[in-house]
N, C-alpha and C positions, 0 to 999 in steps of 0.2 A: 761412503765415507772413507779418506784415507786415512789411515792408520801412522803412529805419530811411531817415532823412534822411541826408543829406552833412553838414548840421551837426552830426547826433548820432552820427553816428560818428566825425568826429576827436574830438567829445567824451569819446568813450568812449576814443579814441587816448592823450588826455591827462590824461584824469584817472587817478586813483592806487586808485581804489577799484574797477577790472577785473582781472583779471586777465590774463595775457601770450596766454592762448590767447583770450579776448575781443576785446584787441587784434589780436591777428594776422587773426581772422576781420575785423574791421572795414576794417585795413586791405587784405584781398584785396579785399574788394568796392570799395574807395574806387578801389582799381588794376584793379577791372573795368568800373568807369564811367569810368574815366581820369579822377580827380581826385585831384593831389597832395595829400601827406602829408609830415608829420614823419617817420612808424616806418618804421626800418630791421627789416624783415624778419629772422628768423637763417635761418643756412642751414642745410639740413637737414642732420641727423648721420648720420655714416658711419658703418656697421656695418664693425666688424674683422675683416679677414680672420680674424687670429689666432684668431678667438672660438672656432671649432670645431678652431680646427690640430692641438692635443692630445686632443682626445678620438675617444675610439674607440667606433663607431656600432655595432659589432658587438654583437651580442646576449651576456647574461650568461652563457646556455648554451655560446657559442662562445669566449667567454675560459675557460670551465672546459675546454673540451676541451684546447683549445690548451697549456692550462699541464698538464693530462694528460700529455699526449704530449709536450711538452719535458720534462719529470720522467721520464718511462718511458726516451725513449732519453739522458737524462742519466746513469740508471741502468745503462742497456744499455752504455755508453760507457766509463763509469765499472766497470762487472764484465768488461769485455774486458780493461783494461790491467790489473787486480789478478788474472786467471787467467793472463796472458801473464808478470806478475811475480814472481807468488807461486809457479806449479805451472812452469814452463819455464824462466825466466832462470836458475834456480840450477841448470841443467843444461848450460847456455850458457855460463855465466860459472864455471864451475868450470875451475881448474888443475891440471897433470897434478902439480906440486908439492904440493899438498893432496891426493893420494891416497894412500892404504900397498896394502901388498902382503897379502894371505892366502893362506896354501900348503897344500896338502894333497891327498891321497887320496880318488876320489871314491868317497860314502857311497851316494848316488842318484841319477839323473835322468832324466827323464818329461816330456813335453809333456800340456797340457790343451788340449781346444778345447771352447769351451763359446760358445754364443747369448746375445749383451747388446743391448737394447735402448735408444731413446732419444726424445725427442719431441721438435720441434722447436717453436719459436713459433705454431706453426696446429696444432696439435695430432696432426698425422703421427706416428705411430709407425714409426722406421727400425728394423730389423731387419740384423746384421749377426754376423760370427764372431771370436773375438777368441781366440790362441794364445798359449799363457804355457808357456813352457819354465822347469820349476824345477830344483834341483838343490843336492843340502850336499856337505859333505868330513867327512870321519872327522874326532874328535875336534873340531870347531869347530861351534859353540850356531849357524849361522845357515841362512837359508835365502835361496839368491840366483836370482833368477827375472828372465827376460826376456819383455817383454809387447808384442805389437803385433797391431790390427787385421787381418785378413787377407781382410775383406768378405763374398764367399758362396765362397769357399774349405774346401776340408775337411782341408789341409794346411799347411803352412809348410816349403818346402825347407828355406831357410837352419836353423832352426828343428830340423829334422830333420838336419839335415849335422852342426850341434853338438853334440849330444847321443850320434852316436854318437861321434863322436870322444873325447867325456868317458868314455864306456864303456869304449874302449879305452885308453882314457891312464892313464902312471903317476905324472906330477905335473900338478897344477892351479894355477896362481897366479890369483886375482879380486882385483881391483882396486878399490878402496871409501874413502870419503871419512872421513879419519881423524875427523872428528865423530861418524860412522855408525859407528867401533871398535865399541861395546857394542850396535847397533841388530842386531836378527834376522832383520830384512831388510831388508839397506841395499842402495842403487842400485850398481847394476855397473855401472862403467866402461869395464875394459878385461876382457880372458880370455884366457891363456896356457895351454897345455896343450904339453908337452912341450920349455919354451921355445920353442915357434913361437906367435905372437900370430894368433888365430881372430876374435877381437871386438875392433878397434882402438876407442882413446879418442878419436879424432876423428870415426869413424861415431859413436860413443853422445851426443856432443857435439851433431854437427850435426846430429842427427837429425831435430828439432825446430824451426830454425832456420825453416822456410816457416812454418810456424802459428805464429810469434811477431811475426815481422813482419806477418802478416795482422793479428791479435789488435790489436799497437800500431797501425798503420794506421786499423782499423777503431773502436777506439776513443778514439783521438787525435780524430778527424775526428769522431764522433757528440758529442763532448764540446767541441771546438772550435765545432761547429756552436749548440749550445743553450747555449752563453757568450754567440756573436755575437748569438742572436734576442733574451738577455735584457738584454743590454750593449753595443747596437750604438754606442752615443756612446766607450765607452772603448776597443774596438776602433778607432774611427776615430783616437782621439790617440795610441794604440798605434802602428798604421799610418801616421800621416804623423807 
């Protein structure tokens, strides 16, 4: 490359027909012989922090997972508190003043135990025994049955304590939510037999009460959580 004069490069400084990176080269070199110049240099430009703040380097496959799985346990979050609402609360929140009274002679009653299964999220299948004491009264269309897990049992005291006592008894009163009047098989509440009360409405109540509180817990918190990942600026104005 030949090397340009001191004259012909401020020329080049000052004429109009180079262009700014023309100029700039000419004048480095005029300030690497050390001979003044007119041209103010610019100073080099700053890259913005900000340029990459927003963006997310993560791969396309890795935001698909991620919004997977916020979506799954938004779901999971969202079917805990509609089981705990829908299938429990109104067993919870039931009053003894919305109940009536059914009386009568008892027609039958029998316990079942019989094997129900269930699978969990990894595909285990739990195996367990599950005892349903049912039982009607002469002259009344229904059937009122009590139901509870018993694990790998092959009996149910209590279960068994009630039924014979129905057998020998000469009046029954069952306890049932005046909505459930015309249902065939409405939820029992309470169970009198001989004016002495065998099944109190506050056992049948709070029977329930641990697995509701988990339920809401568990999905209060799964759904509070994948709010915050998707909306963490509005949780913050929420918060302070």
């Amino acid at each position: 490359m030949i090397s340009k004069s001191d004259s012909k490069l401020k020329e080049i400084i000052s004429s109009d027909s180079f262009v700014e990176e023309a100029k700039q080269a000419a004048a480095w070199e005029l300030d690497e012989r050390k001979i003044g110049h007119n041209y103010k240099l610019q100073p080099p430009k700053q890259i913005s922090n900000n340029l990459f703040k927003n963006y997310d380097f993560r791969s396309t496959e890795s935001k698909g997972w991620r919004k997977y799985h916020e979506n799954s346990l938004l779901f999971f979050g969202l079917t805990c508190i509609a089981c705990a609402i829908y299938f429990i609360a109104p067993t919870i929140f039931t009053f003894k003043k919305s109940l009536i009274q059914v009386e009568g002679r008892l027609k039958s009653a029998d316990i079942l135990i019989e094997e129900v299964s269930s699978f969990n999220k990894f595909g285990y299948k739990a195996k367990s025994r599950r005892a349903t004491l049912y039982f009607s009264l002469t002259g009344i269309n229904k059937r009122f049955e009590l139901m509870e897990n018993i694990g790998k049992d092959y009996r149910h005291e209590k279960f068994s304590s009630i039924k014979n006592r129905l057998r020998s008894s000469k009046q029954i009163t069952v306890w049932i939510k005046k909505k459930e009047k015309k249902s065939g098989k409405p939820k029992v509440f309470q169970i009198d037999i001989d004016n002495t009360t065998i099944l109190t409405f506050n056992e049948v109540k709070t029977e329930r009460n641990g697995i509701f509180i988990f339920l809401l817990i568990l999905g209060l918190s799964s759904t509070v959580f994948v709010l915050w990942r998707k909306y963490p600026d509005k949780f913050e104005r929420i918060i302070n």
